[in-house]
LODREN-601120 format. One record per residue (C-alpha): residue number from 0; residue in one letter; x, y, z. Coordinates in nm, 3 decimals, m for minus. Example, Ala and Ser with C-alpha at 12.3 -4.5 7.8 and 13.67 -1.06 7.14 Angstrom:
// LODREN-601120
0 / A / 1.230 / m0.450 / 0.780 .
1 / S / 1.367 / m0.106 / 0.714 .
END
This chain:
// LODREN-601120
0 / X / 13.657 / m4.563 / 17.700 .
1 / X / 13.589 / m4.189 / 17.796 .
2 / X / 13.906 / m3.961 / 17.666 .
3 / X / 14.093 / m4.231 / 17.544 .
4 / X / 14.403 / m4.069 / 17.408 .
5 / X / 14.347 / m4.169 / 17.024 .
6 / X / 14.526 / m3.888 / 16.870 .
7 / X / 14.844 / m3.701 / 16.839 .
8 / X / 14.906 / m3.348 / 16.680 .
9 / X / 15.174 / m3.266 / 16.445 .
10 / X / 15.295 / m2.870 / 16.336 .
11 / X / 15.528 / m2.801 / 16.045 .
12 / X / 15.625 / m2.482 / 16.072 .
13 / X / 15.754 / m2.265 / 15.733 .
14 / X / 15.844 / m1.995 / 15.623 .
15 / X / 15.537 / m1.919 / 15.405 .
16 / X / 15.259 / m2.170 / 15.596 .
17 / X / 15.202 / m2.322 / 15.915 .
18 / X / 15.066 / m2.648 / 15.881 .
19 / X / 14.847 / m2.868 / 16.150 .
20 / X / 14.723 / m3.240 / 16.134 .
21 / X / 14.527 / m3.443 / 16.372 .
22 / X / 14.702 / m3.746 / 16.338 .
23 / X / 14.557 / m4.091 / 16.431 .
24 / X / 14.705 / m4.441 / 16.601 .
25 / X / 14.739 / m4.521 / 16.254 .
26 / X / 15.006 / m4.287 / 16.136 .
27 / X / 14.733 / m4.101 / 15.959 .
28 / X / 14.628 / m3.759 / 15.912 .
29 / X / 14.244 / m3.709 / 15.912 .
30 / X / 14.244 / m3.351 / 15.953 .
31 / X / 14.486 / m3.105 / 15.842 .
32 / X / 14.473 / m2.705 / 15.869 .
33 / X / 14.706 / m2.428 / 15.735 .
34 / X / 14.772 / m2.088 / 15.789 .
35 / X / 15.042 / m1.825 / 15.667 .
36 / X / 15.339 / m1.790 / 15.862 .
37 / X / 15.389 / m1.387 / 15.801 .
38 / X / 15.733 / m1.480 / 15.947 .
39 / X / 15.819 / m1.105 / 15.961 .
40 / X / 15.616 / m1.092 / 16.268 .
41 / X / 15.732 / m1.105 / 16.650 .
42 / X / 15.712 / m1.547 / 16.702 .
43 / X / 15.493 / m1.482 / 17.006 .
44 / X / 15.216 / m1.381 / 16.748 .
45 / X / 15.293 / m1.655 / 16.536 .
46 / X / 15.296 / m1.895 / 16.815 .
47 / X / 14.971 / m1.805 / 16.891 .
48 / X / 14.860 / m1.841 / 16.561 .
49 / X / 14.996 / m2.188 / 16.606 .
50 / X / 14.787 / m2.248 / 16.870 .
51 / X / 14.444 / m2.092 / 16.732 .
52 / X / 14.487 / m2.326 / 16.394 .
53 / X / 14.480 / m2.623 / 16.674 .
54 / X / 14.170 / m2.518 / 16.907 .
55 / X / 14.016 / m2.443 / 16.509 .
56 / X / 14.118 / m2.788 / 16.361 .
57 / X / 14.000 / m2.991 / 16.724 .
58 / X / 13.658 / m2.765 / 16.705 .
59 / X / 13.686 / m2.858 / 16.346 .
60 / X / 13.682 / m3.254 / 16.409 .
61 / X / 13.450 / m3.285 / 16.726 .
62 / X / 13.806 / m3.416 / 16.898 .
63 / X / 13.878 / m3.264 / 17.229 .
64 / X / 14.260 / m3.213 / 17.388 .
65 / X / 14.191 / m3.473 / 17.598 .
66 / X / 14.175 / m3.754 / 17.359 .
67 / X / 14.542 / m3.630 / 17.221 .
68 / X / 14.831 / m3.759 / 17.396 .
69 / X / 15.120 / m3.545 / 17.237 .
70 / X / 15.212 / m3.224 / 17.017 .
71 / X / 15.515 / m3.243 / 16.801 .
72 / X / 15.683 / m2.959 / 16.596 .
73 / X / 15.924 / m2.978 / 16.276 .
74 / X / 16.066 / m2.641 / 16.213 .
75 / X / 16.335 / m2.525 / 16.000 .
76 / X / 16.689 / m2.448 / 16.097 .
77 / X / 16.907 / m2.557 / 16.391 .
78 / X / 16.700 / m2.685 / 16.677 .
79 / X / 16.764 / m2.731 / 17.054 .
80 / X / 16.480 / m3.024 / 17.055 .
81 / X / 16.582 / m3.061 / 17.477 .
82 / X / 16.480 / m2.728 / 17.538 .
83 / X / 16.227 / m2.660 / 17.283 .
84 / X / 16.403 / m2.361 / 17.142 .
85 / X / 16.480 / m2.272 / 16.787 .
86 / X / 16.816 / m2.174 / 16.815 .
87 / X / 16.861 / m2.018 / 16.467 .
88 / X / 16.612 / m2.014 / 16.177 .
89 / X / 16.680 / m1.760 / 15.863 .
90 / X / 16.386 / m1.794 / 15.723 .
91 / X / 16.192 / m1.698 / 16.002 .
92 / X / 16.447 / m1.449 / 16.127 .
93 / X / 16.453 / m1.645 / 16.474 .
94 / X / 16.806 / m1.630 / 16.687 .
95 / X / 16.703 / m1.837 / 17.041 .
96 / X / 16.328 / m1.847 / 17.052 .
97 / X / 16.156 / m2.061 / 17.321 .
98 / X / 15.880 / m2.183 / 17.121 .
99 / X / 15.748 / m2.496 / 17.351 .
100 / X / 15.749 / m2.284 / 17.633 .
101 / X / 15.519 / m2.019 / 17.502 .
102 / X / 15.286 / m2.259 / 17.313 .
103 / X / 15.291 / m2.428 / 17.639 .
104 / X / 15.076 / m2.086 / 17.744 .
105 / X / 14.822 / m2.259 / 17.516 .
106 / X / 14.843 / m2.554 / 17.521 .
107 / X / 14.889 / m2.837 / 17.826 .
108 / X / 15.022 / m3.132 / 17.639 .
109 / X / 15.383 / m3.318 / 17.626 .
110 / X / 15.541 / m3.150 / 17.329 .
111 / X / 15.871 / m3.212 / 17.146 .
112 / X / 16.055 / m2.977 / 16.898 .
113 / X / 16.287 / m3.123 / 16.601 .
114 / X / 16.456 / m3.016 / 16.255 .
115 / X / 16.149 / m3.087 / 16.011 .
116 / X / 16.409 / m3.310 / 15.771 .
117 / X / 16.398 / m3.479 / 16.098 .
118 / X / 16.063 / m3.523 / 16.111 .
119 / X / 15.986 / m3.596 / 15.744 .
120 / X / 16.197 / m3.887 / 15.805 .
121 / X / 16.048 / m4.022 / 16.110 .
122 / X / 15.668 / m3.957 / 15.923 .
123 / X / 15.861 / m4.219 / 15.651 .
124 / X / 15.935 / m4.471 / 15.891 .
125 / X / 15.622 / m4.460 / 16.110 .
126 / X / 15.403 / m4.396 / 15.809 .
127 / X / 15.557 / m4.435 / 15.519 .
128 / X / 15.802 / m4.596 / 15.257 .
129 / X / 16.020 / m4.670 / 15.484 .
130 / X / 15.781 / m4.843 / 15.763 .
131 / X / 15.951 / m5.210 / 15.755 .
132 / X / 16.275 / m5.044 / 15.888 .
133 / X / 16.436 / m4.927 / 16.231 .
134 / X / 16.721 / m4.667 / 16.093 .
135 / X / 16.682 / m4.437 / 15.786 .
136 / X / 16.887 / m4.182 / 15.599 .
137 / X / 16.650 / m3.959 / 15.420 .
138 / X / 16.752 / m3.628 / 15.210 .
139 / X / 16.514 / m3.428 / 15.028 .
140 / X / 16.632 / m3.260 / 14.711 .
141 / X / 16.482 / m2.916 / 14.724 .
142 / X / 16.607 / m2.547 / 14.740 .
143 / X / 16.832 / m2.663 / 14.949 .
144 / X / 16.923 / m3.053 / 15.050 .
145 / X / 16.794 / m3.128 / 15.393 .
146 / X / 16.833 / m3.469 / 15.584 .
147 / X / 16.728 / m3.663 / 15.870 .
148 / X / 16.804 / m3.951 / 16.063 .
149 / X / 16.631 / m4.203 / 16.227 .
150 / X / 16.796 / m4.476 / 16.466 .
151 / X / 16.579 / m4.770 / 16.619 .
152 / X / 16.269 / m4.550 / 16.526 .
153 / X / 16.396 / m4.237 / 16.686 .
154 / X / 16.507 / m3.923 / 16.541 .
155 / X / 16.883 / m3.937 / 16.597 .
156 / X / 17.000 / m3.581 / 16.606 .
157 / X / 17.377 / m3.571 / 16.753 .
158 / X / 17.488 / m3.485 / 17.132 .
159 / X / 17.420 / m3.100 / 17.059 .
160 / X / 17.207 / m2.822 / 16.851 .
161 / X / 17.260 / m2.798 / 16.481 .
162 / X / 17.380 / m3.201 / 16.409 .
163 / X / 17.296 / m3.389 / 16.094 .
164 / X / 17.297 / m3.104 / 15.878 .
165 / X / 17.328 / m3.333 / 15.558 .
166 / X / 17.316 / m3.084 / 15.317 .
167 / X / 17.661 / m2.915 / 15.472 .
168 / X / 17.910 / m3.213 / 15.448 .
169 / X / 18.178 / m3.121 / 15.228 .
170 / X / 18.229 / m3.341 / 14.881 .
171 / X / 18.422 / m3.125 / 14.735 .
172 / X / 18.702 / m2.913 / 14.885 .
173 / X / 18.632 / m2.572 / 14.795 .
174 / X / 18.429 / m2.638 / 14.523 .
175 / X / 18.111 / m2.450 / 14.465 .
176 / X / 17.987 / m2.190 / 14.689 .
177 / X / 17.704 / m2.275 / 14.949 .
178 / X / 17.454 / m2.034 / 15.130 .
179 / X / 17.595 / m2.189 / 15.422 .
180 / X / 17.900 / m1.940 / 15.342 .
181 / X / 18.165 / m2.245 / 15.299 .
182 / X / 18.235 / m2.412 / 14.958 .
183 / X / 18.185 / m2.799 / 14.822 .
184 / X / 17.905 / m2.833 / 15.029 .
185 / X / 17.667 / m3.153 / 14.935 .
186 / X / 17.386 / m2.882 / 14.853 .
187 / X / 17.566 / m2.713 / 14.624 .
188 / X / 17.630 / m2.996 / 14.414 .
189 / X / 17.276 / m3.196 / 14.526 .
190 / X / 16.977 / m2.963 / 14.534 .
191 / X / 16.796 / m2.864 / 14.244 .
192 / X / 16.932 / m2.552 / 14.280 .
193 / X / 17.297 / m2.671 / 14.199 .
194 / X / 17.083 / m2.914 / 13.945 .
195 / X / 16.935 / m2.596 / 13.730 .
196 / X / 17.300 / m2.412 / 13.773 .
197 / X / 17.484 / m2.656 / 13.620 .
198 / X / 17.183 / m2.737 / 13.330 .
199 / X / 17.235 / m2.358 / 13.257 .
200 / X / 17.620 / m2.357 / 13.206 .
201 / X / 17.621 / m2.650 / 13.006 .
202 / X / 17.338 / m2.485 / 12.778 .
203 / X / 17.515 / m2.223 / 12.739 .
204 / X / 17.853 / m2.427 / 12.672 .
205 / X / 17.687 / m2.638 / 12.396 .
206 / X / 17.435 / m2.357 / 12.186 .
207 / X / 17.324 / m2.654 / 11.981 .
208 / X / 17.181 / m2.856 / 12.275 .
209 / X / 16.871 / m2.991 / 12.331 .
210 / X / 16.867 / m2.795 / 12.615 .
211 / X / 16.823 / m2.475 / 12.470 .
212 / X / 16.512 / m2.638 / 12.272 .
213 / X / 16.359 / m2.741 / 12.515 .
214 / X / 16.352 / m2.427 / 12.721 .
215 / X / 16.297 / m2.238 / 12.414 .
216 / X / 16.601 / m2.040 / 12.437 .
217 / X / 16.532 / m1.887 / 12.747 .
218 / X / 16.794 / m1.981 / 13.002 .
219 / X / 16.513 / m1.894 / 13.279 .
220 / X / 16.283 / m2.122 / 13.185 .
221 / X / 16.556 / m2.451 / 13.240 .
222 / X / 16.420 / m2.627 / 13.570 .
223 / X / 16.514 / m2.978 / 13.731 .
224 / X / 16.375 / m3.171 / 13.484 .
225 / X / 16.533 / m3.034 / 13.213 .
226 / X / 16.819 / m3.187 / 13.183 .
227 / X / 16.665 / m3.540 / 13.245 .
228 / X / 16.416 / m3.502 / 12.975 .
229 / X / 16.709 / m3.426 / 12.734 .
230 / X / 16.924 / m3.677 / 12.857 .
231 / X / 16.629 / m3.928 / 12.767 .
232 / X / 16.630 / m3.802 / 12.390 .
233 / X / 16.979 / m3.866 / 12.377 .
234 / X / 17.089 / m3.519 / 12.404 .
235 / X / 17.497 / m3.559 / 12.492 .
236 / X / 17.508 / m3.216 / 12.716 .
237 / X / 17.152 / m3.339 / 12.863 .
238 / X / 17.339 / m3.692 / 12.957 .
239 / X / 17.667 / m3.496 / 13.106 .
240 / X / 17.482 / m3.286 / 13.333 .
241 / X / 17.236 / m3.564 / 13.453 .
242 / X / 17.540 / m3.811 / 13.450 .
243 / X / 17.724 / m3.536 / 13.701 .
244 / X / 17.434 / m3.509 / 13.930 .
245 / X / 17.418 / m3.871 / 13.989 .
246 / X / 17.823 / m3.862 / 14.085 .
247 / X / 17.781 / m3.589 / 14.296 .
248 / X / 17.423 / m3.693 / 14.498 .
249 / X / 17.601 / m4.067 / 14.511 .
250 / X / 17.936 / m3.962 / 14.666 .
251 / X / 17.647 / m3.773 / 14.942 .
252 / X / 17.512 / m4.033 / 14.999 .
253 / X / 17.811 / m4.323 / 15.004 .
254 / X / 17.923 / m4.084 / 15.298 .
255 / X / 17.619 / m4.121 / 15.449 .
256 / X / 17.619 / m4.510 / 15.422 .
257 / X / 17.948 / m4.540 / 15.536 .
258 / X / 17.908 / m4.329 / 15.834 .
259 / X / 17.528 / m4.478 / 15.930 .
260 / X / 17.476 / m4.785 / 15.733 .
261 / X / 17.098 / m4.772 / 15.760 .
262 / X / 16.873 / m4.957 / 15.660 .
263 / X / 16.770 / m4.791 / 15.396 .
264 / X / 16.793 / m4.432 / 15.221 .
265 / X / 16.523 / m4.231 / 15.082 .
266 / X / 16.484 / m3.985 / 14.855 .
267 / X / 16.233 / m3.713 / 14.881 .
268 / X / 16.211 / m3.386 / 14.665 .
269 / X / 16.029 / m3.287 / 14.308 .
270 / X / 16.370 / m3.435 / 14.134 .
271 / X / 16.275 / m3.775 / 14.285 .
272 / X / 15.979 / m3.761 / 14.033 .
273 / X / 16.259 / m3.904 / 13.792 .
274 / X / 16.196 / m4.200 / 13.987 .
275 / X / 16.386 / m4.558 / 13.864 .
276 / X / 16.595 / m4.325 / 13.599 .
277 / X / 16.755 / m4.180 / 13.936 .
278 / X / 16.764 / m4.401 / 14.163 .
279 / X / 16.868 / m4.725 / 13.942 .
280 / X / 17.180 / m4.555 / 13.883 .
281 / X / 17.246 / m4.431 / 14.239 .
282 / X / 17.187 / m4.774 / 14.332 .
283 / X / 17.439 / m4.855 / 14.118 .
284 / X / 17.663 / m4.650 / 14.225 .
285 / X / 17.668 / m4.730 / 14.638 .
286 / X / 17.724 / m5.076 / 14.561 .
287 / X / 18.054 / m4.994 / 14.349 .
288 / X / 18.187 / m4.673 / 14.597 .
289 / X / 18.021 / m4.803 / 14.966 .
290 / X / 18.346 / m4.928 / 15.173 .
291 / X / 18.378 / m5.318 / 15.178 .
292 / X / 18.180 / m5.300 / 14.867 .
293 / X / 17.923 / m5.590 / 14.863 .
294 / X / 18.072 / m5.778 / 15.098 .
295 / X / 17.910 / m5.543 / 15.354 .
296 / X / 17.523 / m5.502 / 15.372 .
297 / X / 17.431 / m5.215 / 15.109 .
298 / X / 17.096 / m5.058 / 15.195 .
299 / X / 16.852 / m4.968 / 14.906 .
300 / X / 16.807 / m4.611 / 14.801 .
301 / X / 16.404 / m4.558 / 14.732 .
302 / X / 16.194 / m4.295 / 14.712 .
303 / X / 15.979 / m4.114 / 15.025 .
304 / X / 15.602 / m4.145 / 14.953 .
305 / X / 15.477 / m3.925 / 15.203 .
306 / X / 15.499 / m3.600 / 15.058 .
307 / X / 15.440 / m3.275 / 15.220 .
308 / X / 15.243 / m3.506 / 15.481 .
309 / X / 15.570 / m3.646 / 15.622 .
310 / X / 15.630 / m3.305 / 15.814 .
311 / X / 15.301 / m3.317 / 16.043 .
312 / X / 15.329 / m3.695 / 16.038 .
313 / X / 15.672 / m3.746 / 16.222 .
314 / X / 15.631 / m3.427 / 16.450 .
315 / X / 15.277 / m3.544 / 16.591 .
316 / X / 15.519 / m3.881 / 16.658 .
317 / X / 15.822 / m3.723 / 16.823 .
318 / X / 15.710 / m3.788 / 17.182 .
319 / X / 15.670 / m4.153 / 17.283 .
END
């Protein structure tokens, strides 16, 4: 059939790359693009590089915008996905910025707009490790610890602007201080940020660690799998600090469960390399702390499998 809308295009949108897939009815990308962001620049310039990367990656493929049926976009920050605006980004330095209606100047296509944890999870269930279910928690262990939810195969994002921020539930009352500006926050106990900060105290707290071997006495050189590959050895500071992150990214997500109850909950994020040696234990752990125990369902905890394809994949599947 002529035009036969076979395609859909997704955009994650960074602070260092824009990135663009043609994705098929498949869930699949077959052609992917990047360019930098150069976020210091006014967004109608990068919107239009936006644009440009699609005409390029289209030209690119021999598919016209006729045979797409949709454009999605997962950007950071907290997004008004009803009206298409970013409503505040820091790492794009964006306060209110209409960005469906000026790729719209572009582009004549439905479009939608979401958080990109939002999208990464809906790539997961469309595409992914999480394709057998309808409603997923997933939080990515990064920088920062992002999350998104997905009810009945839609991203579920709260009545308003700047919902299911994941990473910003409290688990500790004025515990550690967040970039958010409050303290306790699930990121700064969660991320592998808060993962390397606490592998650094407790190297320096126990000189004759493992953990100063292994990063050859050099404090800077500790990163998130540190402390896991001295736990492993039998290091007892290694085991402490790995035994801590477990507590802390378990009560995260026990809230999560208990608020939700999805499905299923997935893990995405370089410390989910760890793979069963994380999430055995965090299995463990739901089934002991979740309310009602196992007497209630108690969804499995598994890792994403999408990667940094997850983005494009759930944006280009935003609109129905």
């Amino acid at each position: 059939m002529a035009n036969e809308k076979k395609y859909r295009i997704g955009i994650d949108l960074g602070g260092t790359n824009i990135k663009v897939g043609i994705v098929d009815q498949n869930h699949k990308i077959i052609a992917n693009h990047s360019v930098r962001t150069l976020a210091e620049r006014n967004y109608k310039e990068i919107v239009k590089d936006m644009a440009d990367a699609v005409f390029f990656i289209l030209e690119k493929t021999g598919i016209s915008i006729s045979e797409c049926s949709a454009l999605g976009i997962g950007s950071p920050g907290c997004i008004d996905s009803k009206n298409g605006v970013v409503v505040f980004a820091g790492n794009l330095h964006w306060e209110h910025i209409p960005i469906l209606e000026e790729l719209k100047k572009y582009i004549n296509l439905p479009m939608g707009l979401s958080n990109d944890a939002n999208c990464a999870a809906l790539g997961e269930v469309v595409g992914g490790a999480a394709m057998e279910y309808e409603n997923a928690v997933m939080i990515t262990l990064g920088t920062g610890v992002g999350g998104g939810i997905v009810m009945n195969r839609k991203i579920f994002e709260g009545g308003h602007a700047g919902g299911t921020e994941l990473g910003h539930i409290t688990i500790i009352s004025g515990g550690e201080y967040c970039t958010c500006g409050r303290h306790g926050c699930f990121e700064a106990y969660s991320s592998a940020t808060a993962l390397i900060r606490d592998t650094k105290r407790a190297a320096q707290k126990y000189p004759n660690s493992l953990l100063n071997t292994l990063c050859n006495g050099n404090l800077e050189e500790i990163n998130g799998v540190t402390p896991f590959d001295a736990a492993k050895k039998g290091d007892a500071a290694g085991k402490e600090v790995v035994q801590n992150y477990i507590k802390y990214l378990g009560e995260g997500i026990v809230n999560m469960v208990n608020i939700f109850r999805p499905d299923v909950v997935l893990l995405s994020g370089g410390v989910c390399n760890q793979g069963a040696y994380l999430t055995d234990p965090l299995n463990e752990y739901i089934r002991k702390y979740c309310f009602a125990g196992e007497r209630a369902f108690i969804p499995p905890i598994i890792r994403a499998t999408l990667g940094n394809d997850a983005g494009i994949i759930g944006a280009a599947s935003i609109v129905e």
